[in-house]
C-alpha positions as CSV (number, residue, x, y, z in Angstrom):
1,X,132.6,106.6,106.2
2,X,131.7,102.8,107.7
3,X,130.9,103.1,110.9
4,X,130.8,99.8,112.8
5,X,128.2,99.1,115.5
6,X,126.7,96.3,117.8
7,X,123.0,95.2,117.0
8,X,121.1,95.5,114.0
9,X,119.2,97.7,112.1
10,X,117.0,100.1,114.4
11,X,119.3,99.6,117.1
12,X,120.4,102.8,119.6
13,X,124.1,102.3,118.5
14,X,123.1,102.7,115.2
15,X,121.0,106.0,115.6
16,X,124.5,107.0,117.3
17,X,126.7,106.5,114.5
18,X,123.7,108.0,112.1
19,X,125.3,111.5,114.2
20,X,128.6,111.1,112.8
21,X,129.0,113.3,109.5
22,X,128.6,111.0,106.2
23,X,128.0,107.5,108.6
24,X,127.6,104.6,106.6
25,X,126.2,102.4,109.9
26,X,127.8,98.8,109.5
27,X,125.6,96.4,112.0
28,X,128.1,94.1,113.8
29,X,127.2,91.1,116.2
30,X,129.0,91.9,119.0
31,X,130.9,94.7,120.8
32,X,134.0,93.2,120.3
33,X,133.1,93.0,116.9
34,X,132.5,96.7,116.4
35,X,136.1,96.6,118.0
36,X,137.5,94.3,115.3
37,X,135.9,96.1,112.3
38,X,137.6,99.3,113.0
39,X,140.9,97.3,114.1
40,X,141.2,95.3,110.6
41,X,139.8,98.7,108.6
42,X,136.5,97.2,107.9
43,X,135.3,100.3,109.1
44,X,136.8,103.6,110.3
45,X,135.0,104.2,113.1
46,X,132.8,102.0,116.1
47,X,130.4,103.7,118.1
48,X,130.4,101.3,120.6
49,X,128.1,102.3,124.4
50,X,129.7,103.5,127.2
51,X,127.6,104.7,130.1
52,X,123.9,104.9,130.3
53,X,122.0,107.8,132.9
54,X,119.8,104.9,134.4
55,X,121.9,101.8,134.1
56,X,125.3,103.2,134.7
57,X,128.8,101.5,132.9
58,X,128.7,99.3,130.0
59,X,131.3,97.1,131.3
60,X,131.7,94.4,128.4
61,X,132.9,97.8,126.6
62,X,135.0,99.6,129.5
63,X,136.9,95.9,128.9
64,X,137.2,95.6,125.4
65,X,138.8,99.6,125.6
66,X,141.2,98.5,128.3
67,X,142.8,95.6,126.0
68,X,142.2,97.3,122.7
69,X,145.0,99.5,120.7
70,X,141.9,101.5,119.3
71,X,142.1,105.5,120.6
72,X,138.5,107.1,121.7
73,X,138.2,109.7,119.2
74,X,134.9,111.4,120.8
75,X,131.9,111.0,122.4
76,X,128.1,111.1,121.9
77,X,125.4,111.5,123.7
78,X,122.0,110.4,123.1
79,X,118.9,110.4,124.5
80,X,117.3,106.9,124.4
81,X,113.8,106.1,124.7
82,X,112.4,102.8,125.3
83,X,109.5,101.1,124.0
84,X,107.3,98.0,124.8
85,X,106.9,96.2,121.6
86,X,104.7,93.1,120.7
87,X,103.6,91.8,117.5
88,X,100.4,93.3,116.3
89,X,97.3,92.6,118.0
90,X,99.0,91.5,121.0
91,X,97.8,93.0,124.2
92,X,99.3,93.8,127.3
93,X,97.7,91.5,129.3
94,X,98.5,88.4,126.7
95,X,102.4,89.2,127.7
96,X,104.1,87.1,129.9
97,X,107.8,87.4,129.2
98,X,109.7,90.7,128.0
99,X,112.9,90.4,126.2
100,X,115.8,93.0,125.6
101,X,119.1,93.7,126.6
102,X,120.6,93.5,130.3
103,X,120.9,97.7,130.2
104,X,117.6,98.3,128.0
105,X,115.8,96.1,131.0
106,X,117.6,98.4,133.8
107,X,116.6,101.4,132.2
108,X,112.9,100.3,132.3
109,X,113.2,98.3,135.6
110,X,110.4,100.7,137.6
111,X,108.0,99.6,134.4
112,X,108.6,96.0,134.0
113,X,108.0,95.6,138.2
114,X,104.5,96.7,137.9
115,X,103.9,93.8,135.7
116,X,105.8,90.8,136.8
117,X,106.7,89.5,133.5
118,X,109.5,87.4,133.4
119,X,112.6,89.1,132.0
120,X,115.1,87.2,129.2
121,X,118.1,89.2,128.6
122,X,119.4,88.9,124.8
123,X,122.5,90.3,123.3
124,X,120.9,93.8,121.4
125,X,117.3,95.1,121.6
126,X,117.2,95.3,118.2
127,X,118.5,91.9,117.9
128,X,115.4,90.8,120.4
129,X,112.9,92.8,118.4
130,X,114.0,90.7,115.2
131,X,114.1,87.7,117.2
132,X,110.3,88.5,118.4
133,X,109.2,89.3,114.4
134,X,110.7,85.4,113.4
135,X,109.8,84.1,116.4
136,X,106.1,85.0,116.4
137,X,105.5,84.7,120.0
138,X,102.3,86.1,121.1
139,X,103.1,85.5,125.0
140,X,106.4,87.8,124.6
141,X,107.5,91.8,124.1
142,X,110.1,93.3,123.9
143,X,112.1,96.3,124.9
144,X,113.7,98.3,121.9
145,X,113.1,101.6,119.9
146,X,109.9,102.9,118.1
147,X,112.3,102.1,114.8
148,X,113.4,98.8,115.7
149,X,109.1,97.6,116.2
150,X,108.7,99.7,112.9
151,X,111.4,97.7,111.2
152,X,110.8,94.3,112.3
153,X,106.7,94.7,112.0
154,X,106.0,95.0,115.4
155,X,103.2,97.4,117.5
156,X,104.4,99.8,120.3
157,X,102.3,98.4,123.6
158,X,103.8,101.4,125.2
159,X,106.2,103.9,124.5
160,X,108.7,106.3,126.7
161,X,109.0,103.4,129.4
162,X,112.2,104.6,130.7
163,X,112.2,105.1,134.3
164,X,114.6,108.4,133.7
165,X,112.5,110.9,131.7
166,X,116.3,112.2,130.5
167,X,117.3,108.9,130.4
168,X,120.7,109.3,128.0
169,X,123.5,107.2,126.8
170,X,126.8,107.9,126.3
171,X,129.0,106.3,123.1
172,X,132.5,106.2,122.7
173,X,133.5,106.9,119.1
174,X,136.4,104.4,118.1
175,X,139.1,104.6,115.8
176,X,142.7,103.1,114.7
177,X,145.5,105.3,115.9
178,X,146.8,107.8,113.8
């Protein structure tokens, strides 16, 4: 079963929809693209982020369900942790910017204080972890999973950086109605 989902490879979404039974995880650019594969049967589910323990509502999401004609089938939980990636042999103190998304950021907001780095919000945190392993800027990190630095090449700087040591998310599971 295609299951549609914002981000790319090594993204949290996509360790969501990995929970549904026999997941094929479709990446998708955008929220409201996970909305518009399930709408035009592209895929038969979205697991798409509702609510995060740290950062609270997802509220490009809470929007797109409003308008959509899509029907929340279930909900997941799962229990994200954070990581502080860099390209390898990058240190801490060579970082001067961290990039990530706005709710990955939230979630590590007691961390990323300490240091002072400036913060550049990007659309997925796998999406900046990719962006990073092109980029090749030694002067930037990111936030994003263990997987996603695995994936794209990078080193973990620091893992479990989450200021909520339960720090969980909730996804909504989409489908068309029936």
């Amino acid at each position: 079963m295609k299951v549609a989902y914002a981000g790319e490879p090594g993204a949290f979404a996509e360790e969501a929809a990995r929970m549904l039974p026999d997941a094929e995880p479709l990446p998708c650019a955008s929220f409201a693209a996970v909305f518009q594969a399930v709408e035009r049967g592209v895929a038969e589910r979205g697991v798409v982020p509702l609510h995060n323990s740290r950062a609270g509502m997802v509220e490009e999401v809470v929007r797109l369900i409003a308008r959509s004609s899509l029907q929340v089938a279930d909900r997941l939980a799962l229990r994200v942790r954070q990581s502080l990636l860099a390209l390898p042999g990058v240190r801490l103190e060579d970082i001067q910017r961290v990039a990530s998304h706005p709710q990955a950021l939230a979630q590590c907001s007691g961390f990323l204080e300490q240091h002072r780095w400036d913060l550049v919000e990007r659309a997925t945190t796998s999406g900046a972890a990719r962006q990073l392993s092109e980029e090749r800027d030694s002067a930037c990190a990111v936030v994003a999973s263990a997987r996603a630095g695995a994936l794209y090449g990078l080193t973990v700087l620091a893992a479990d950086i989450e200021d909520d040591p339960e720090n969980t998310t909730r996804f909504a599971v989409l489908r068309r109605l029936q």
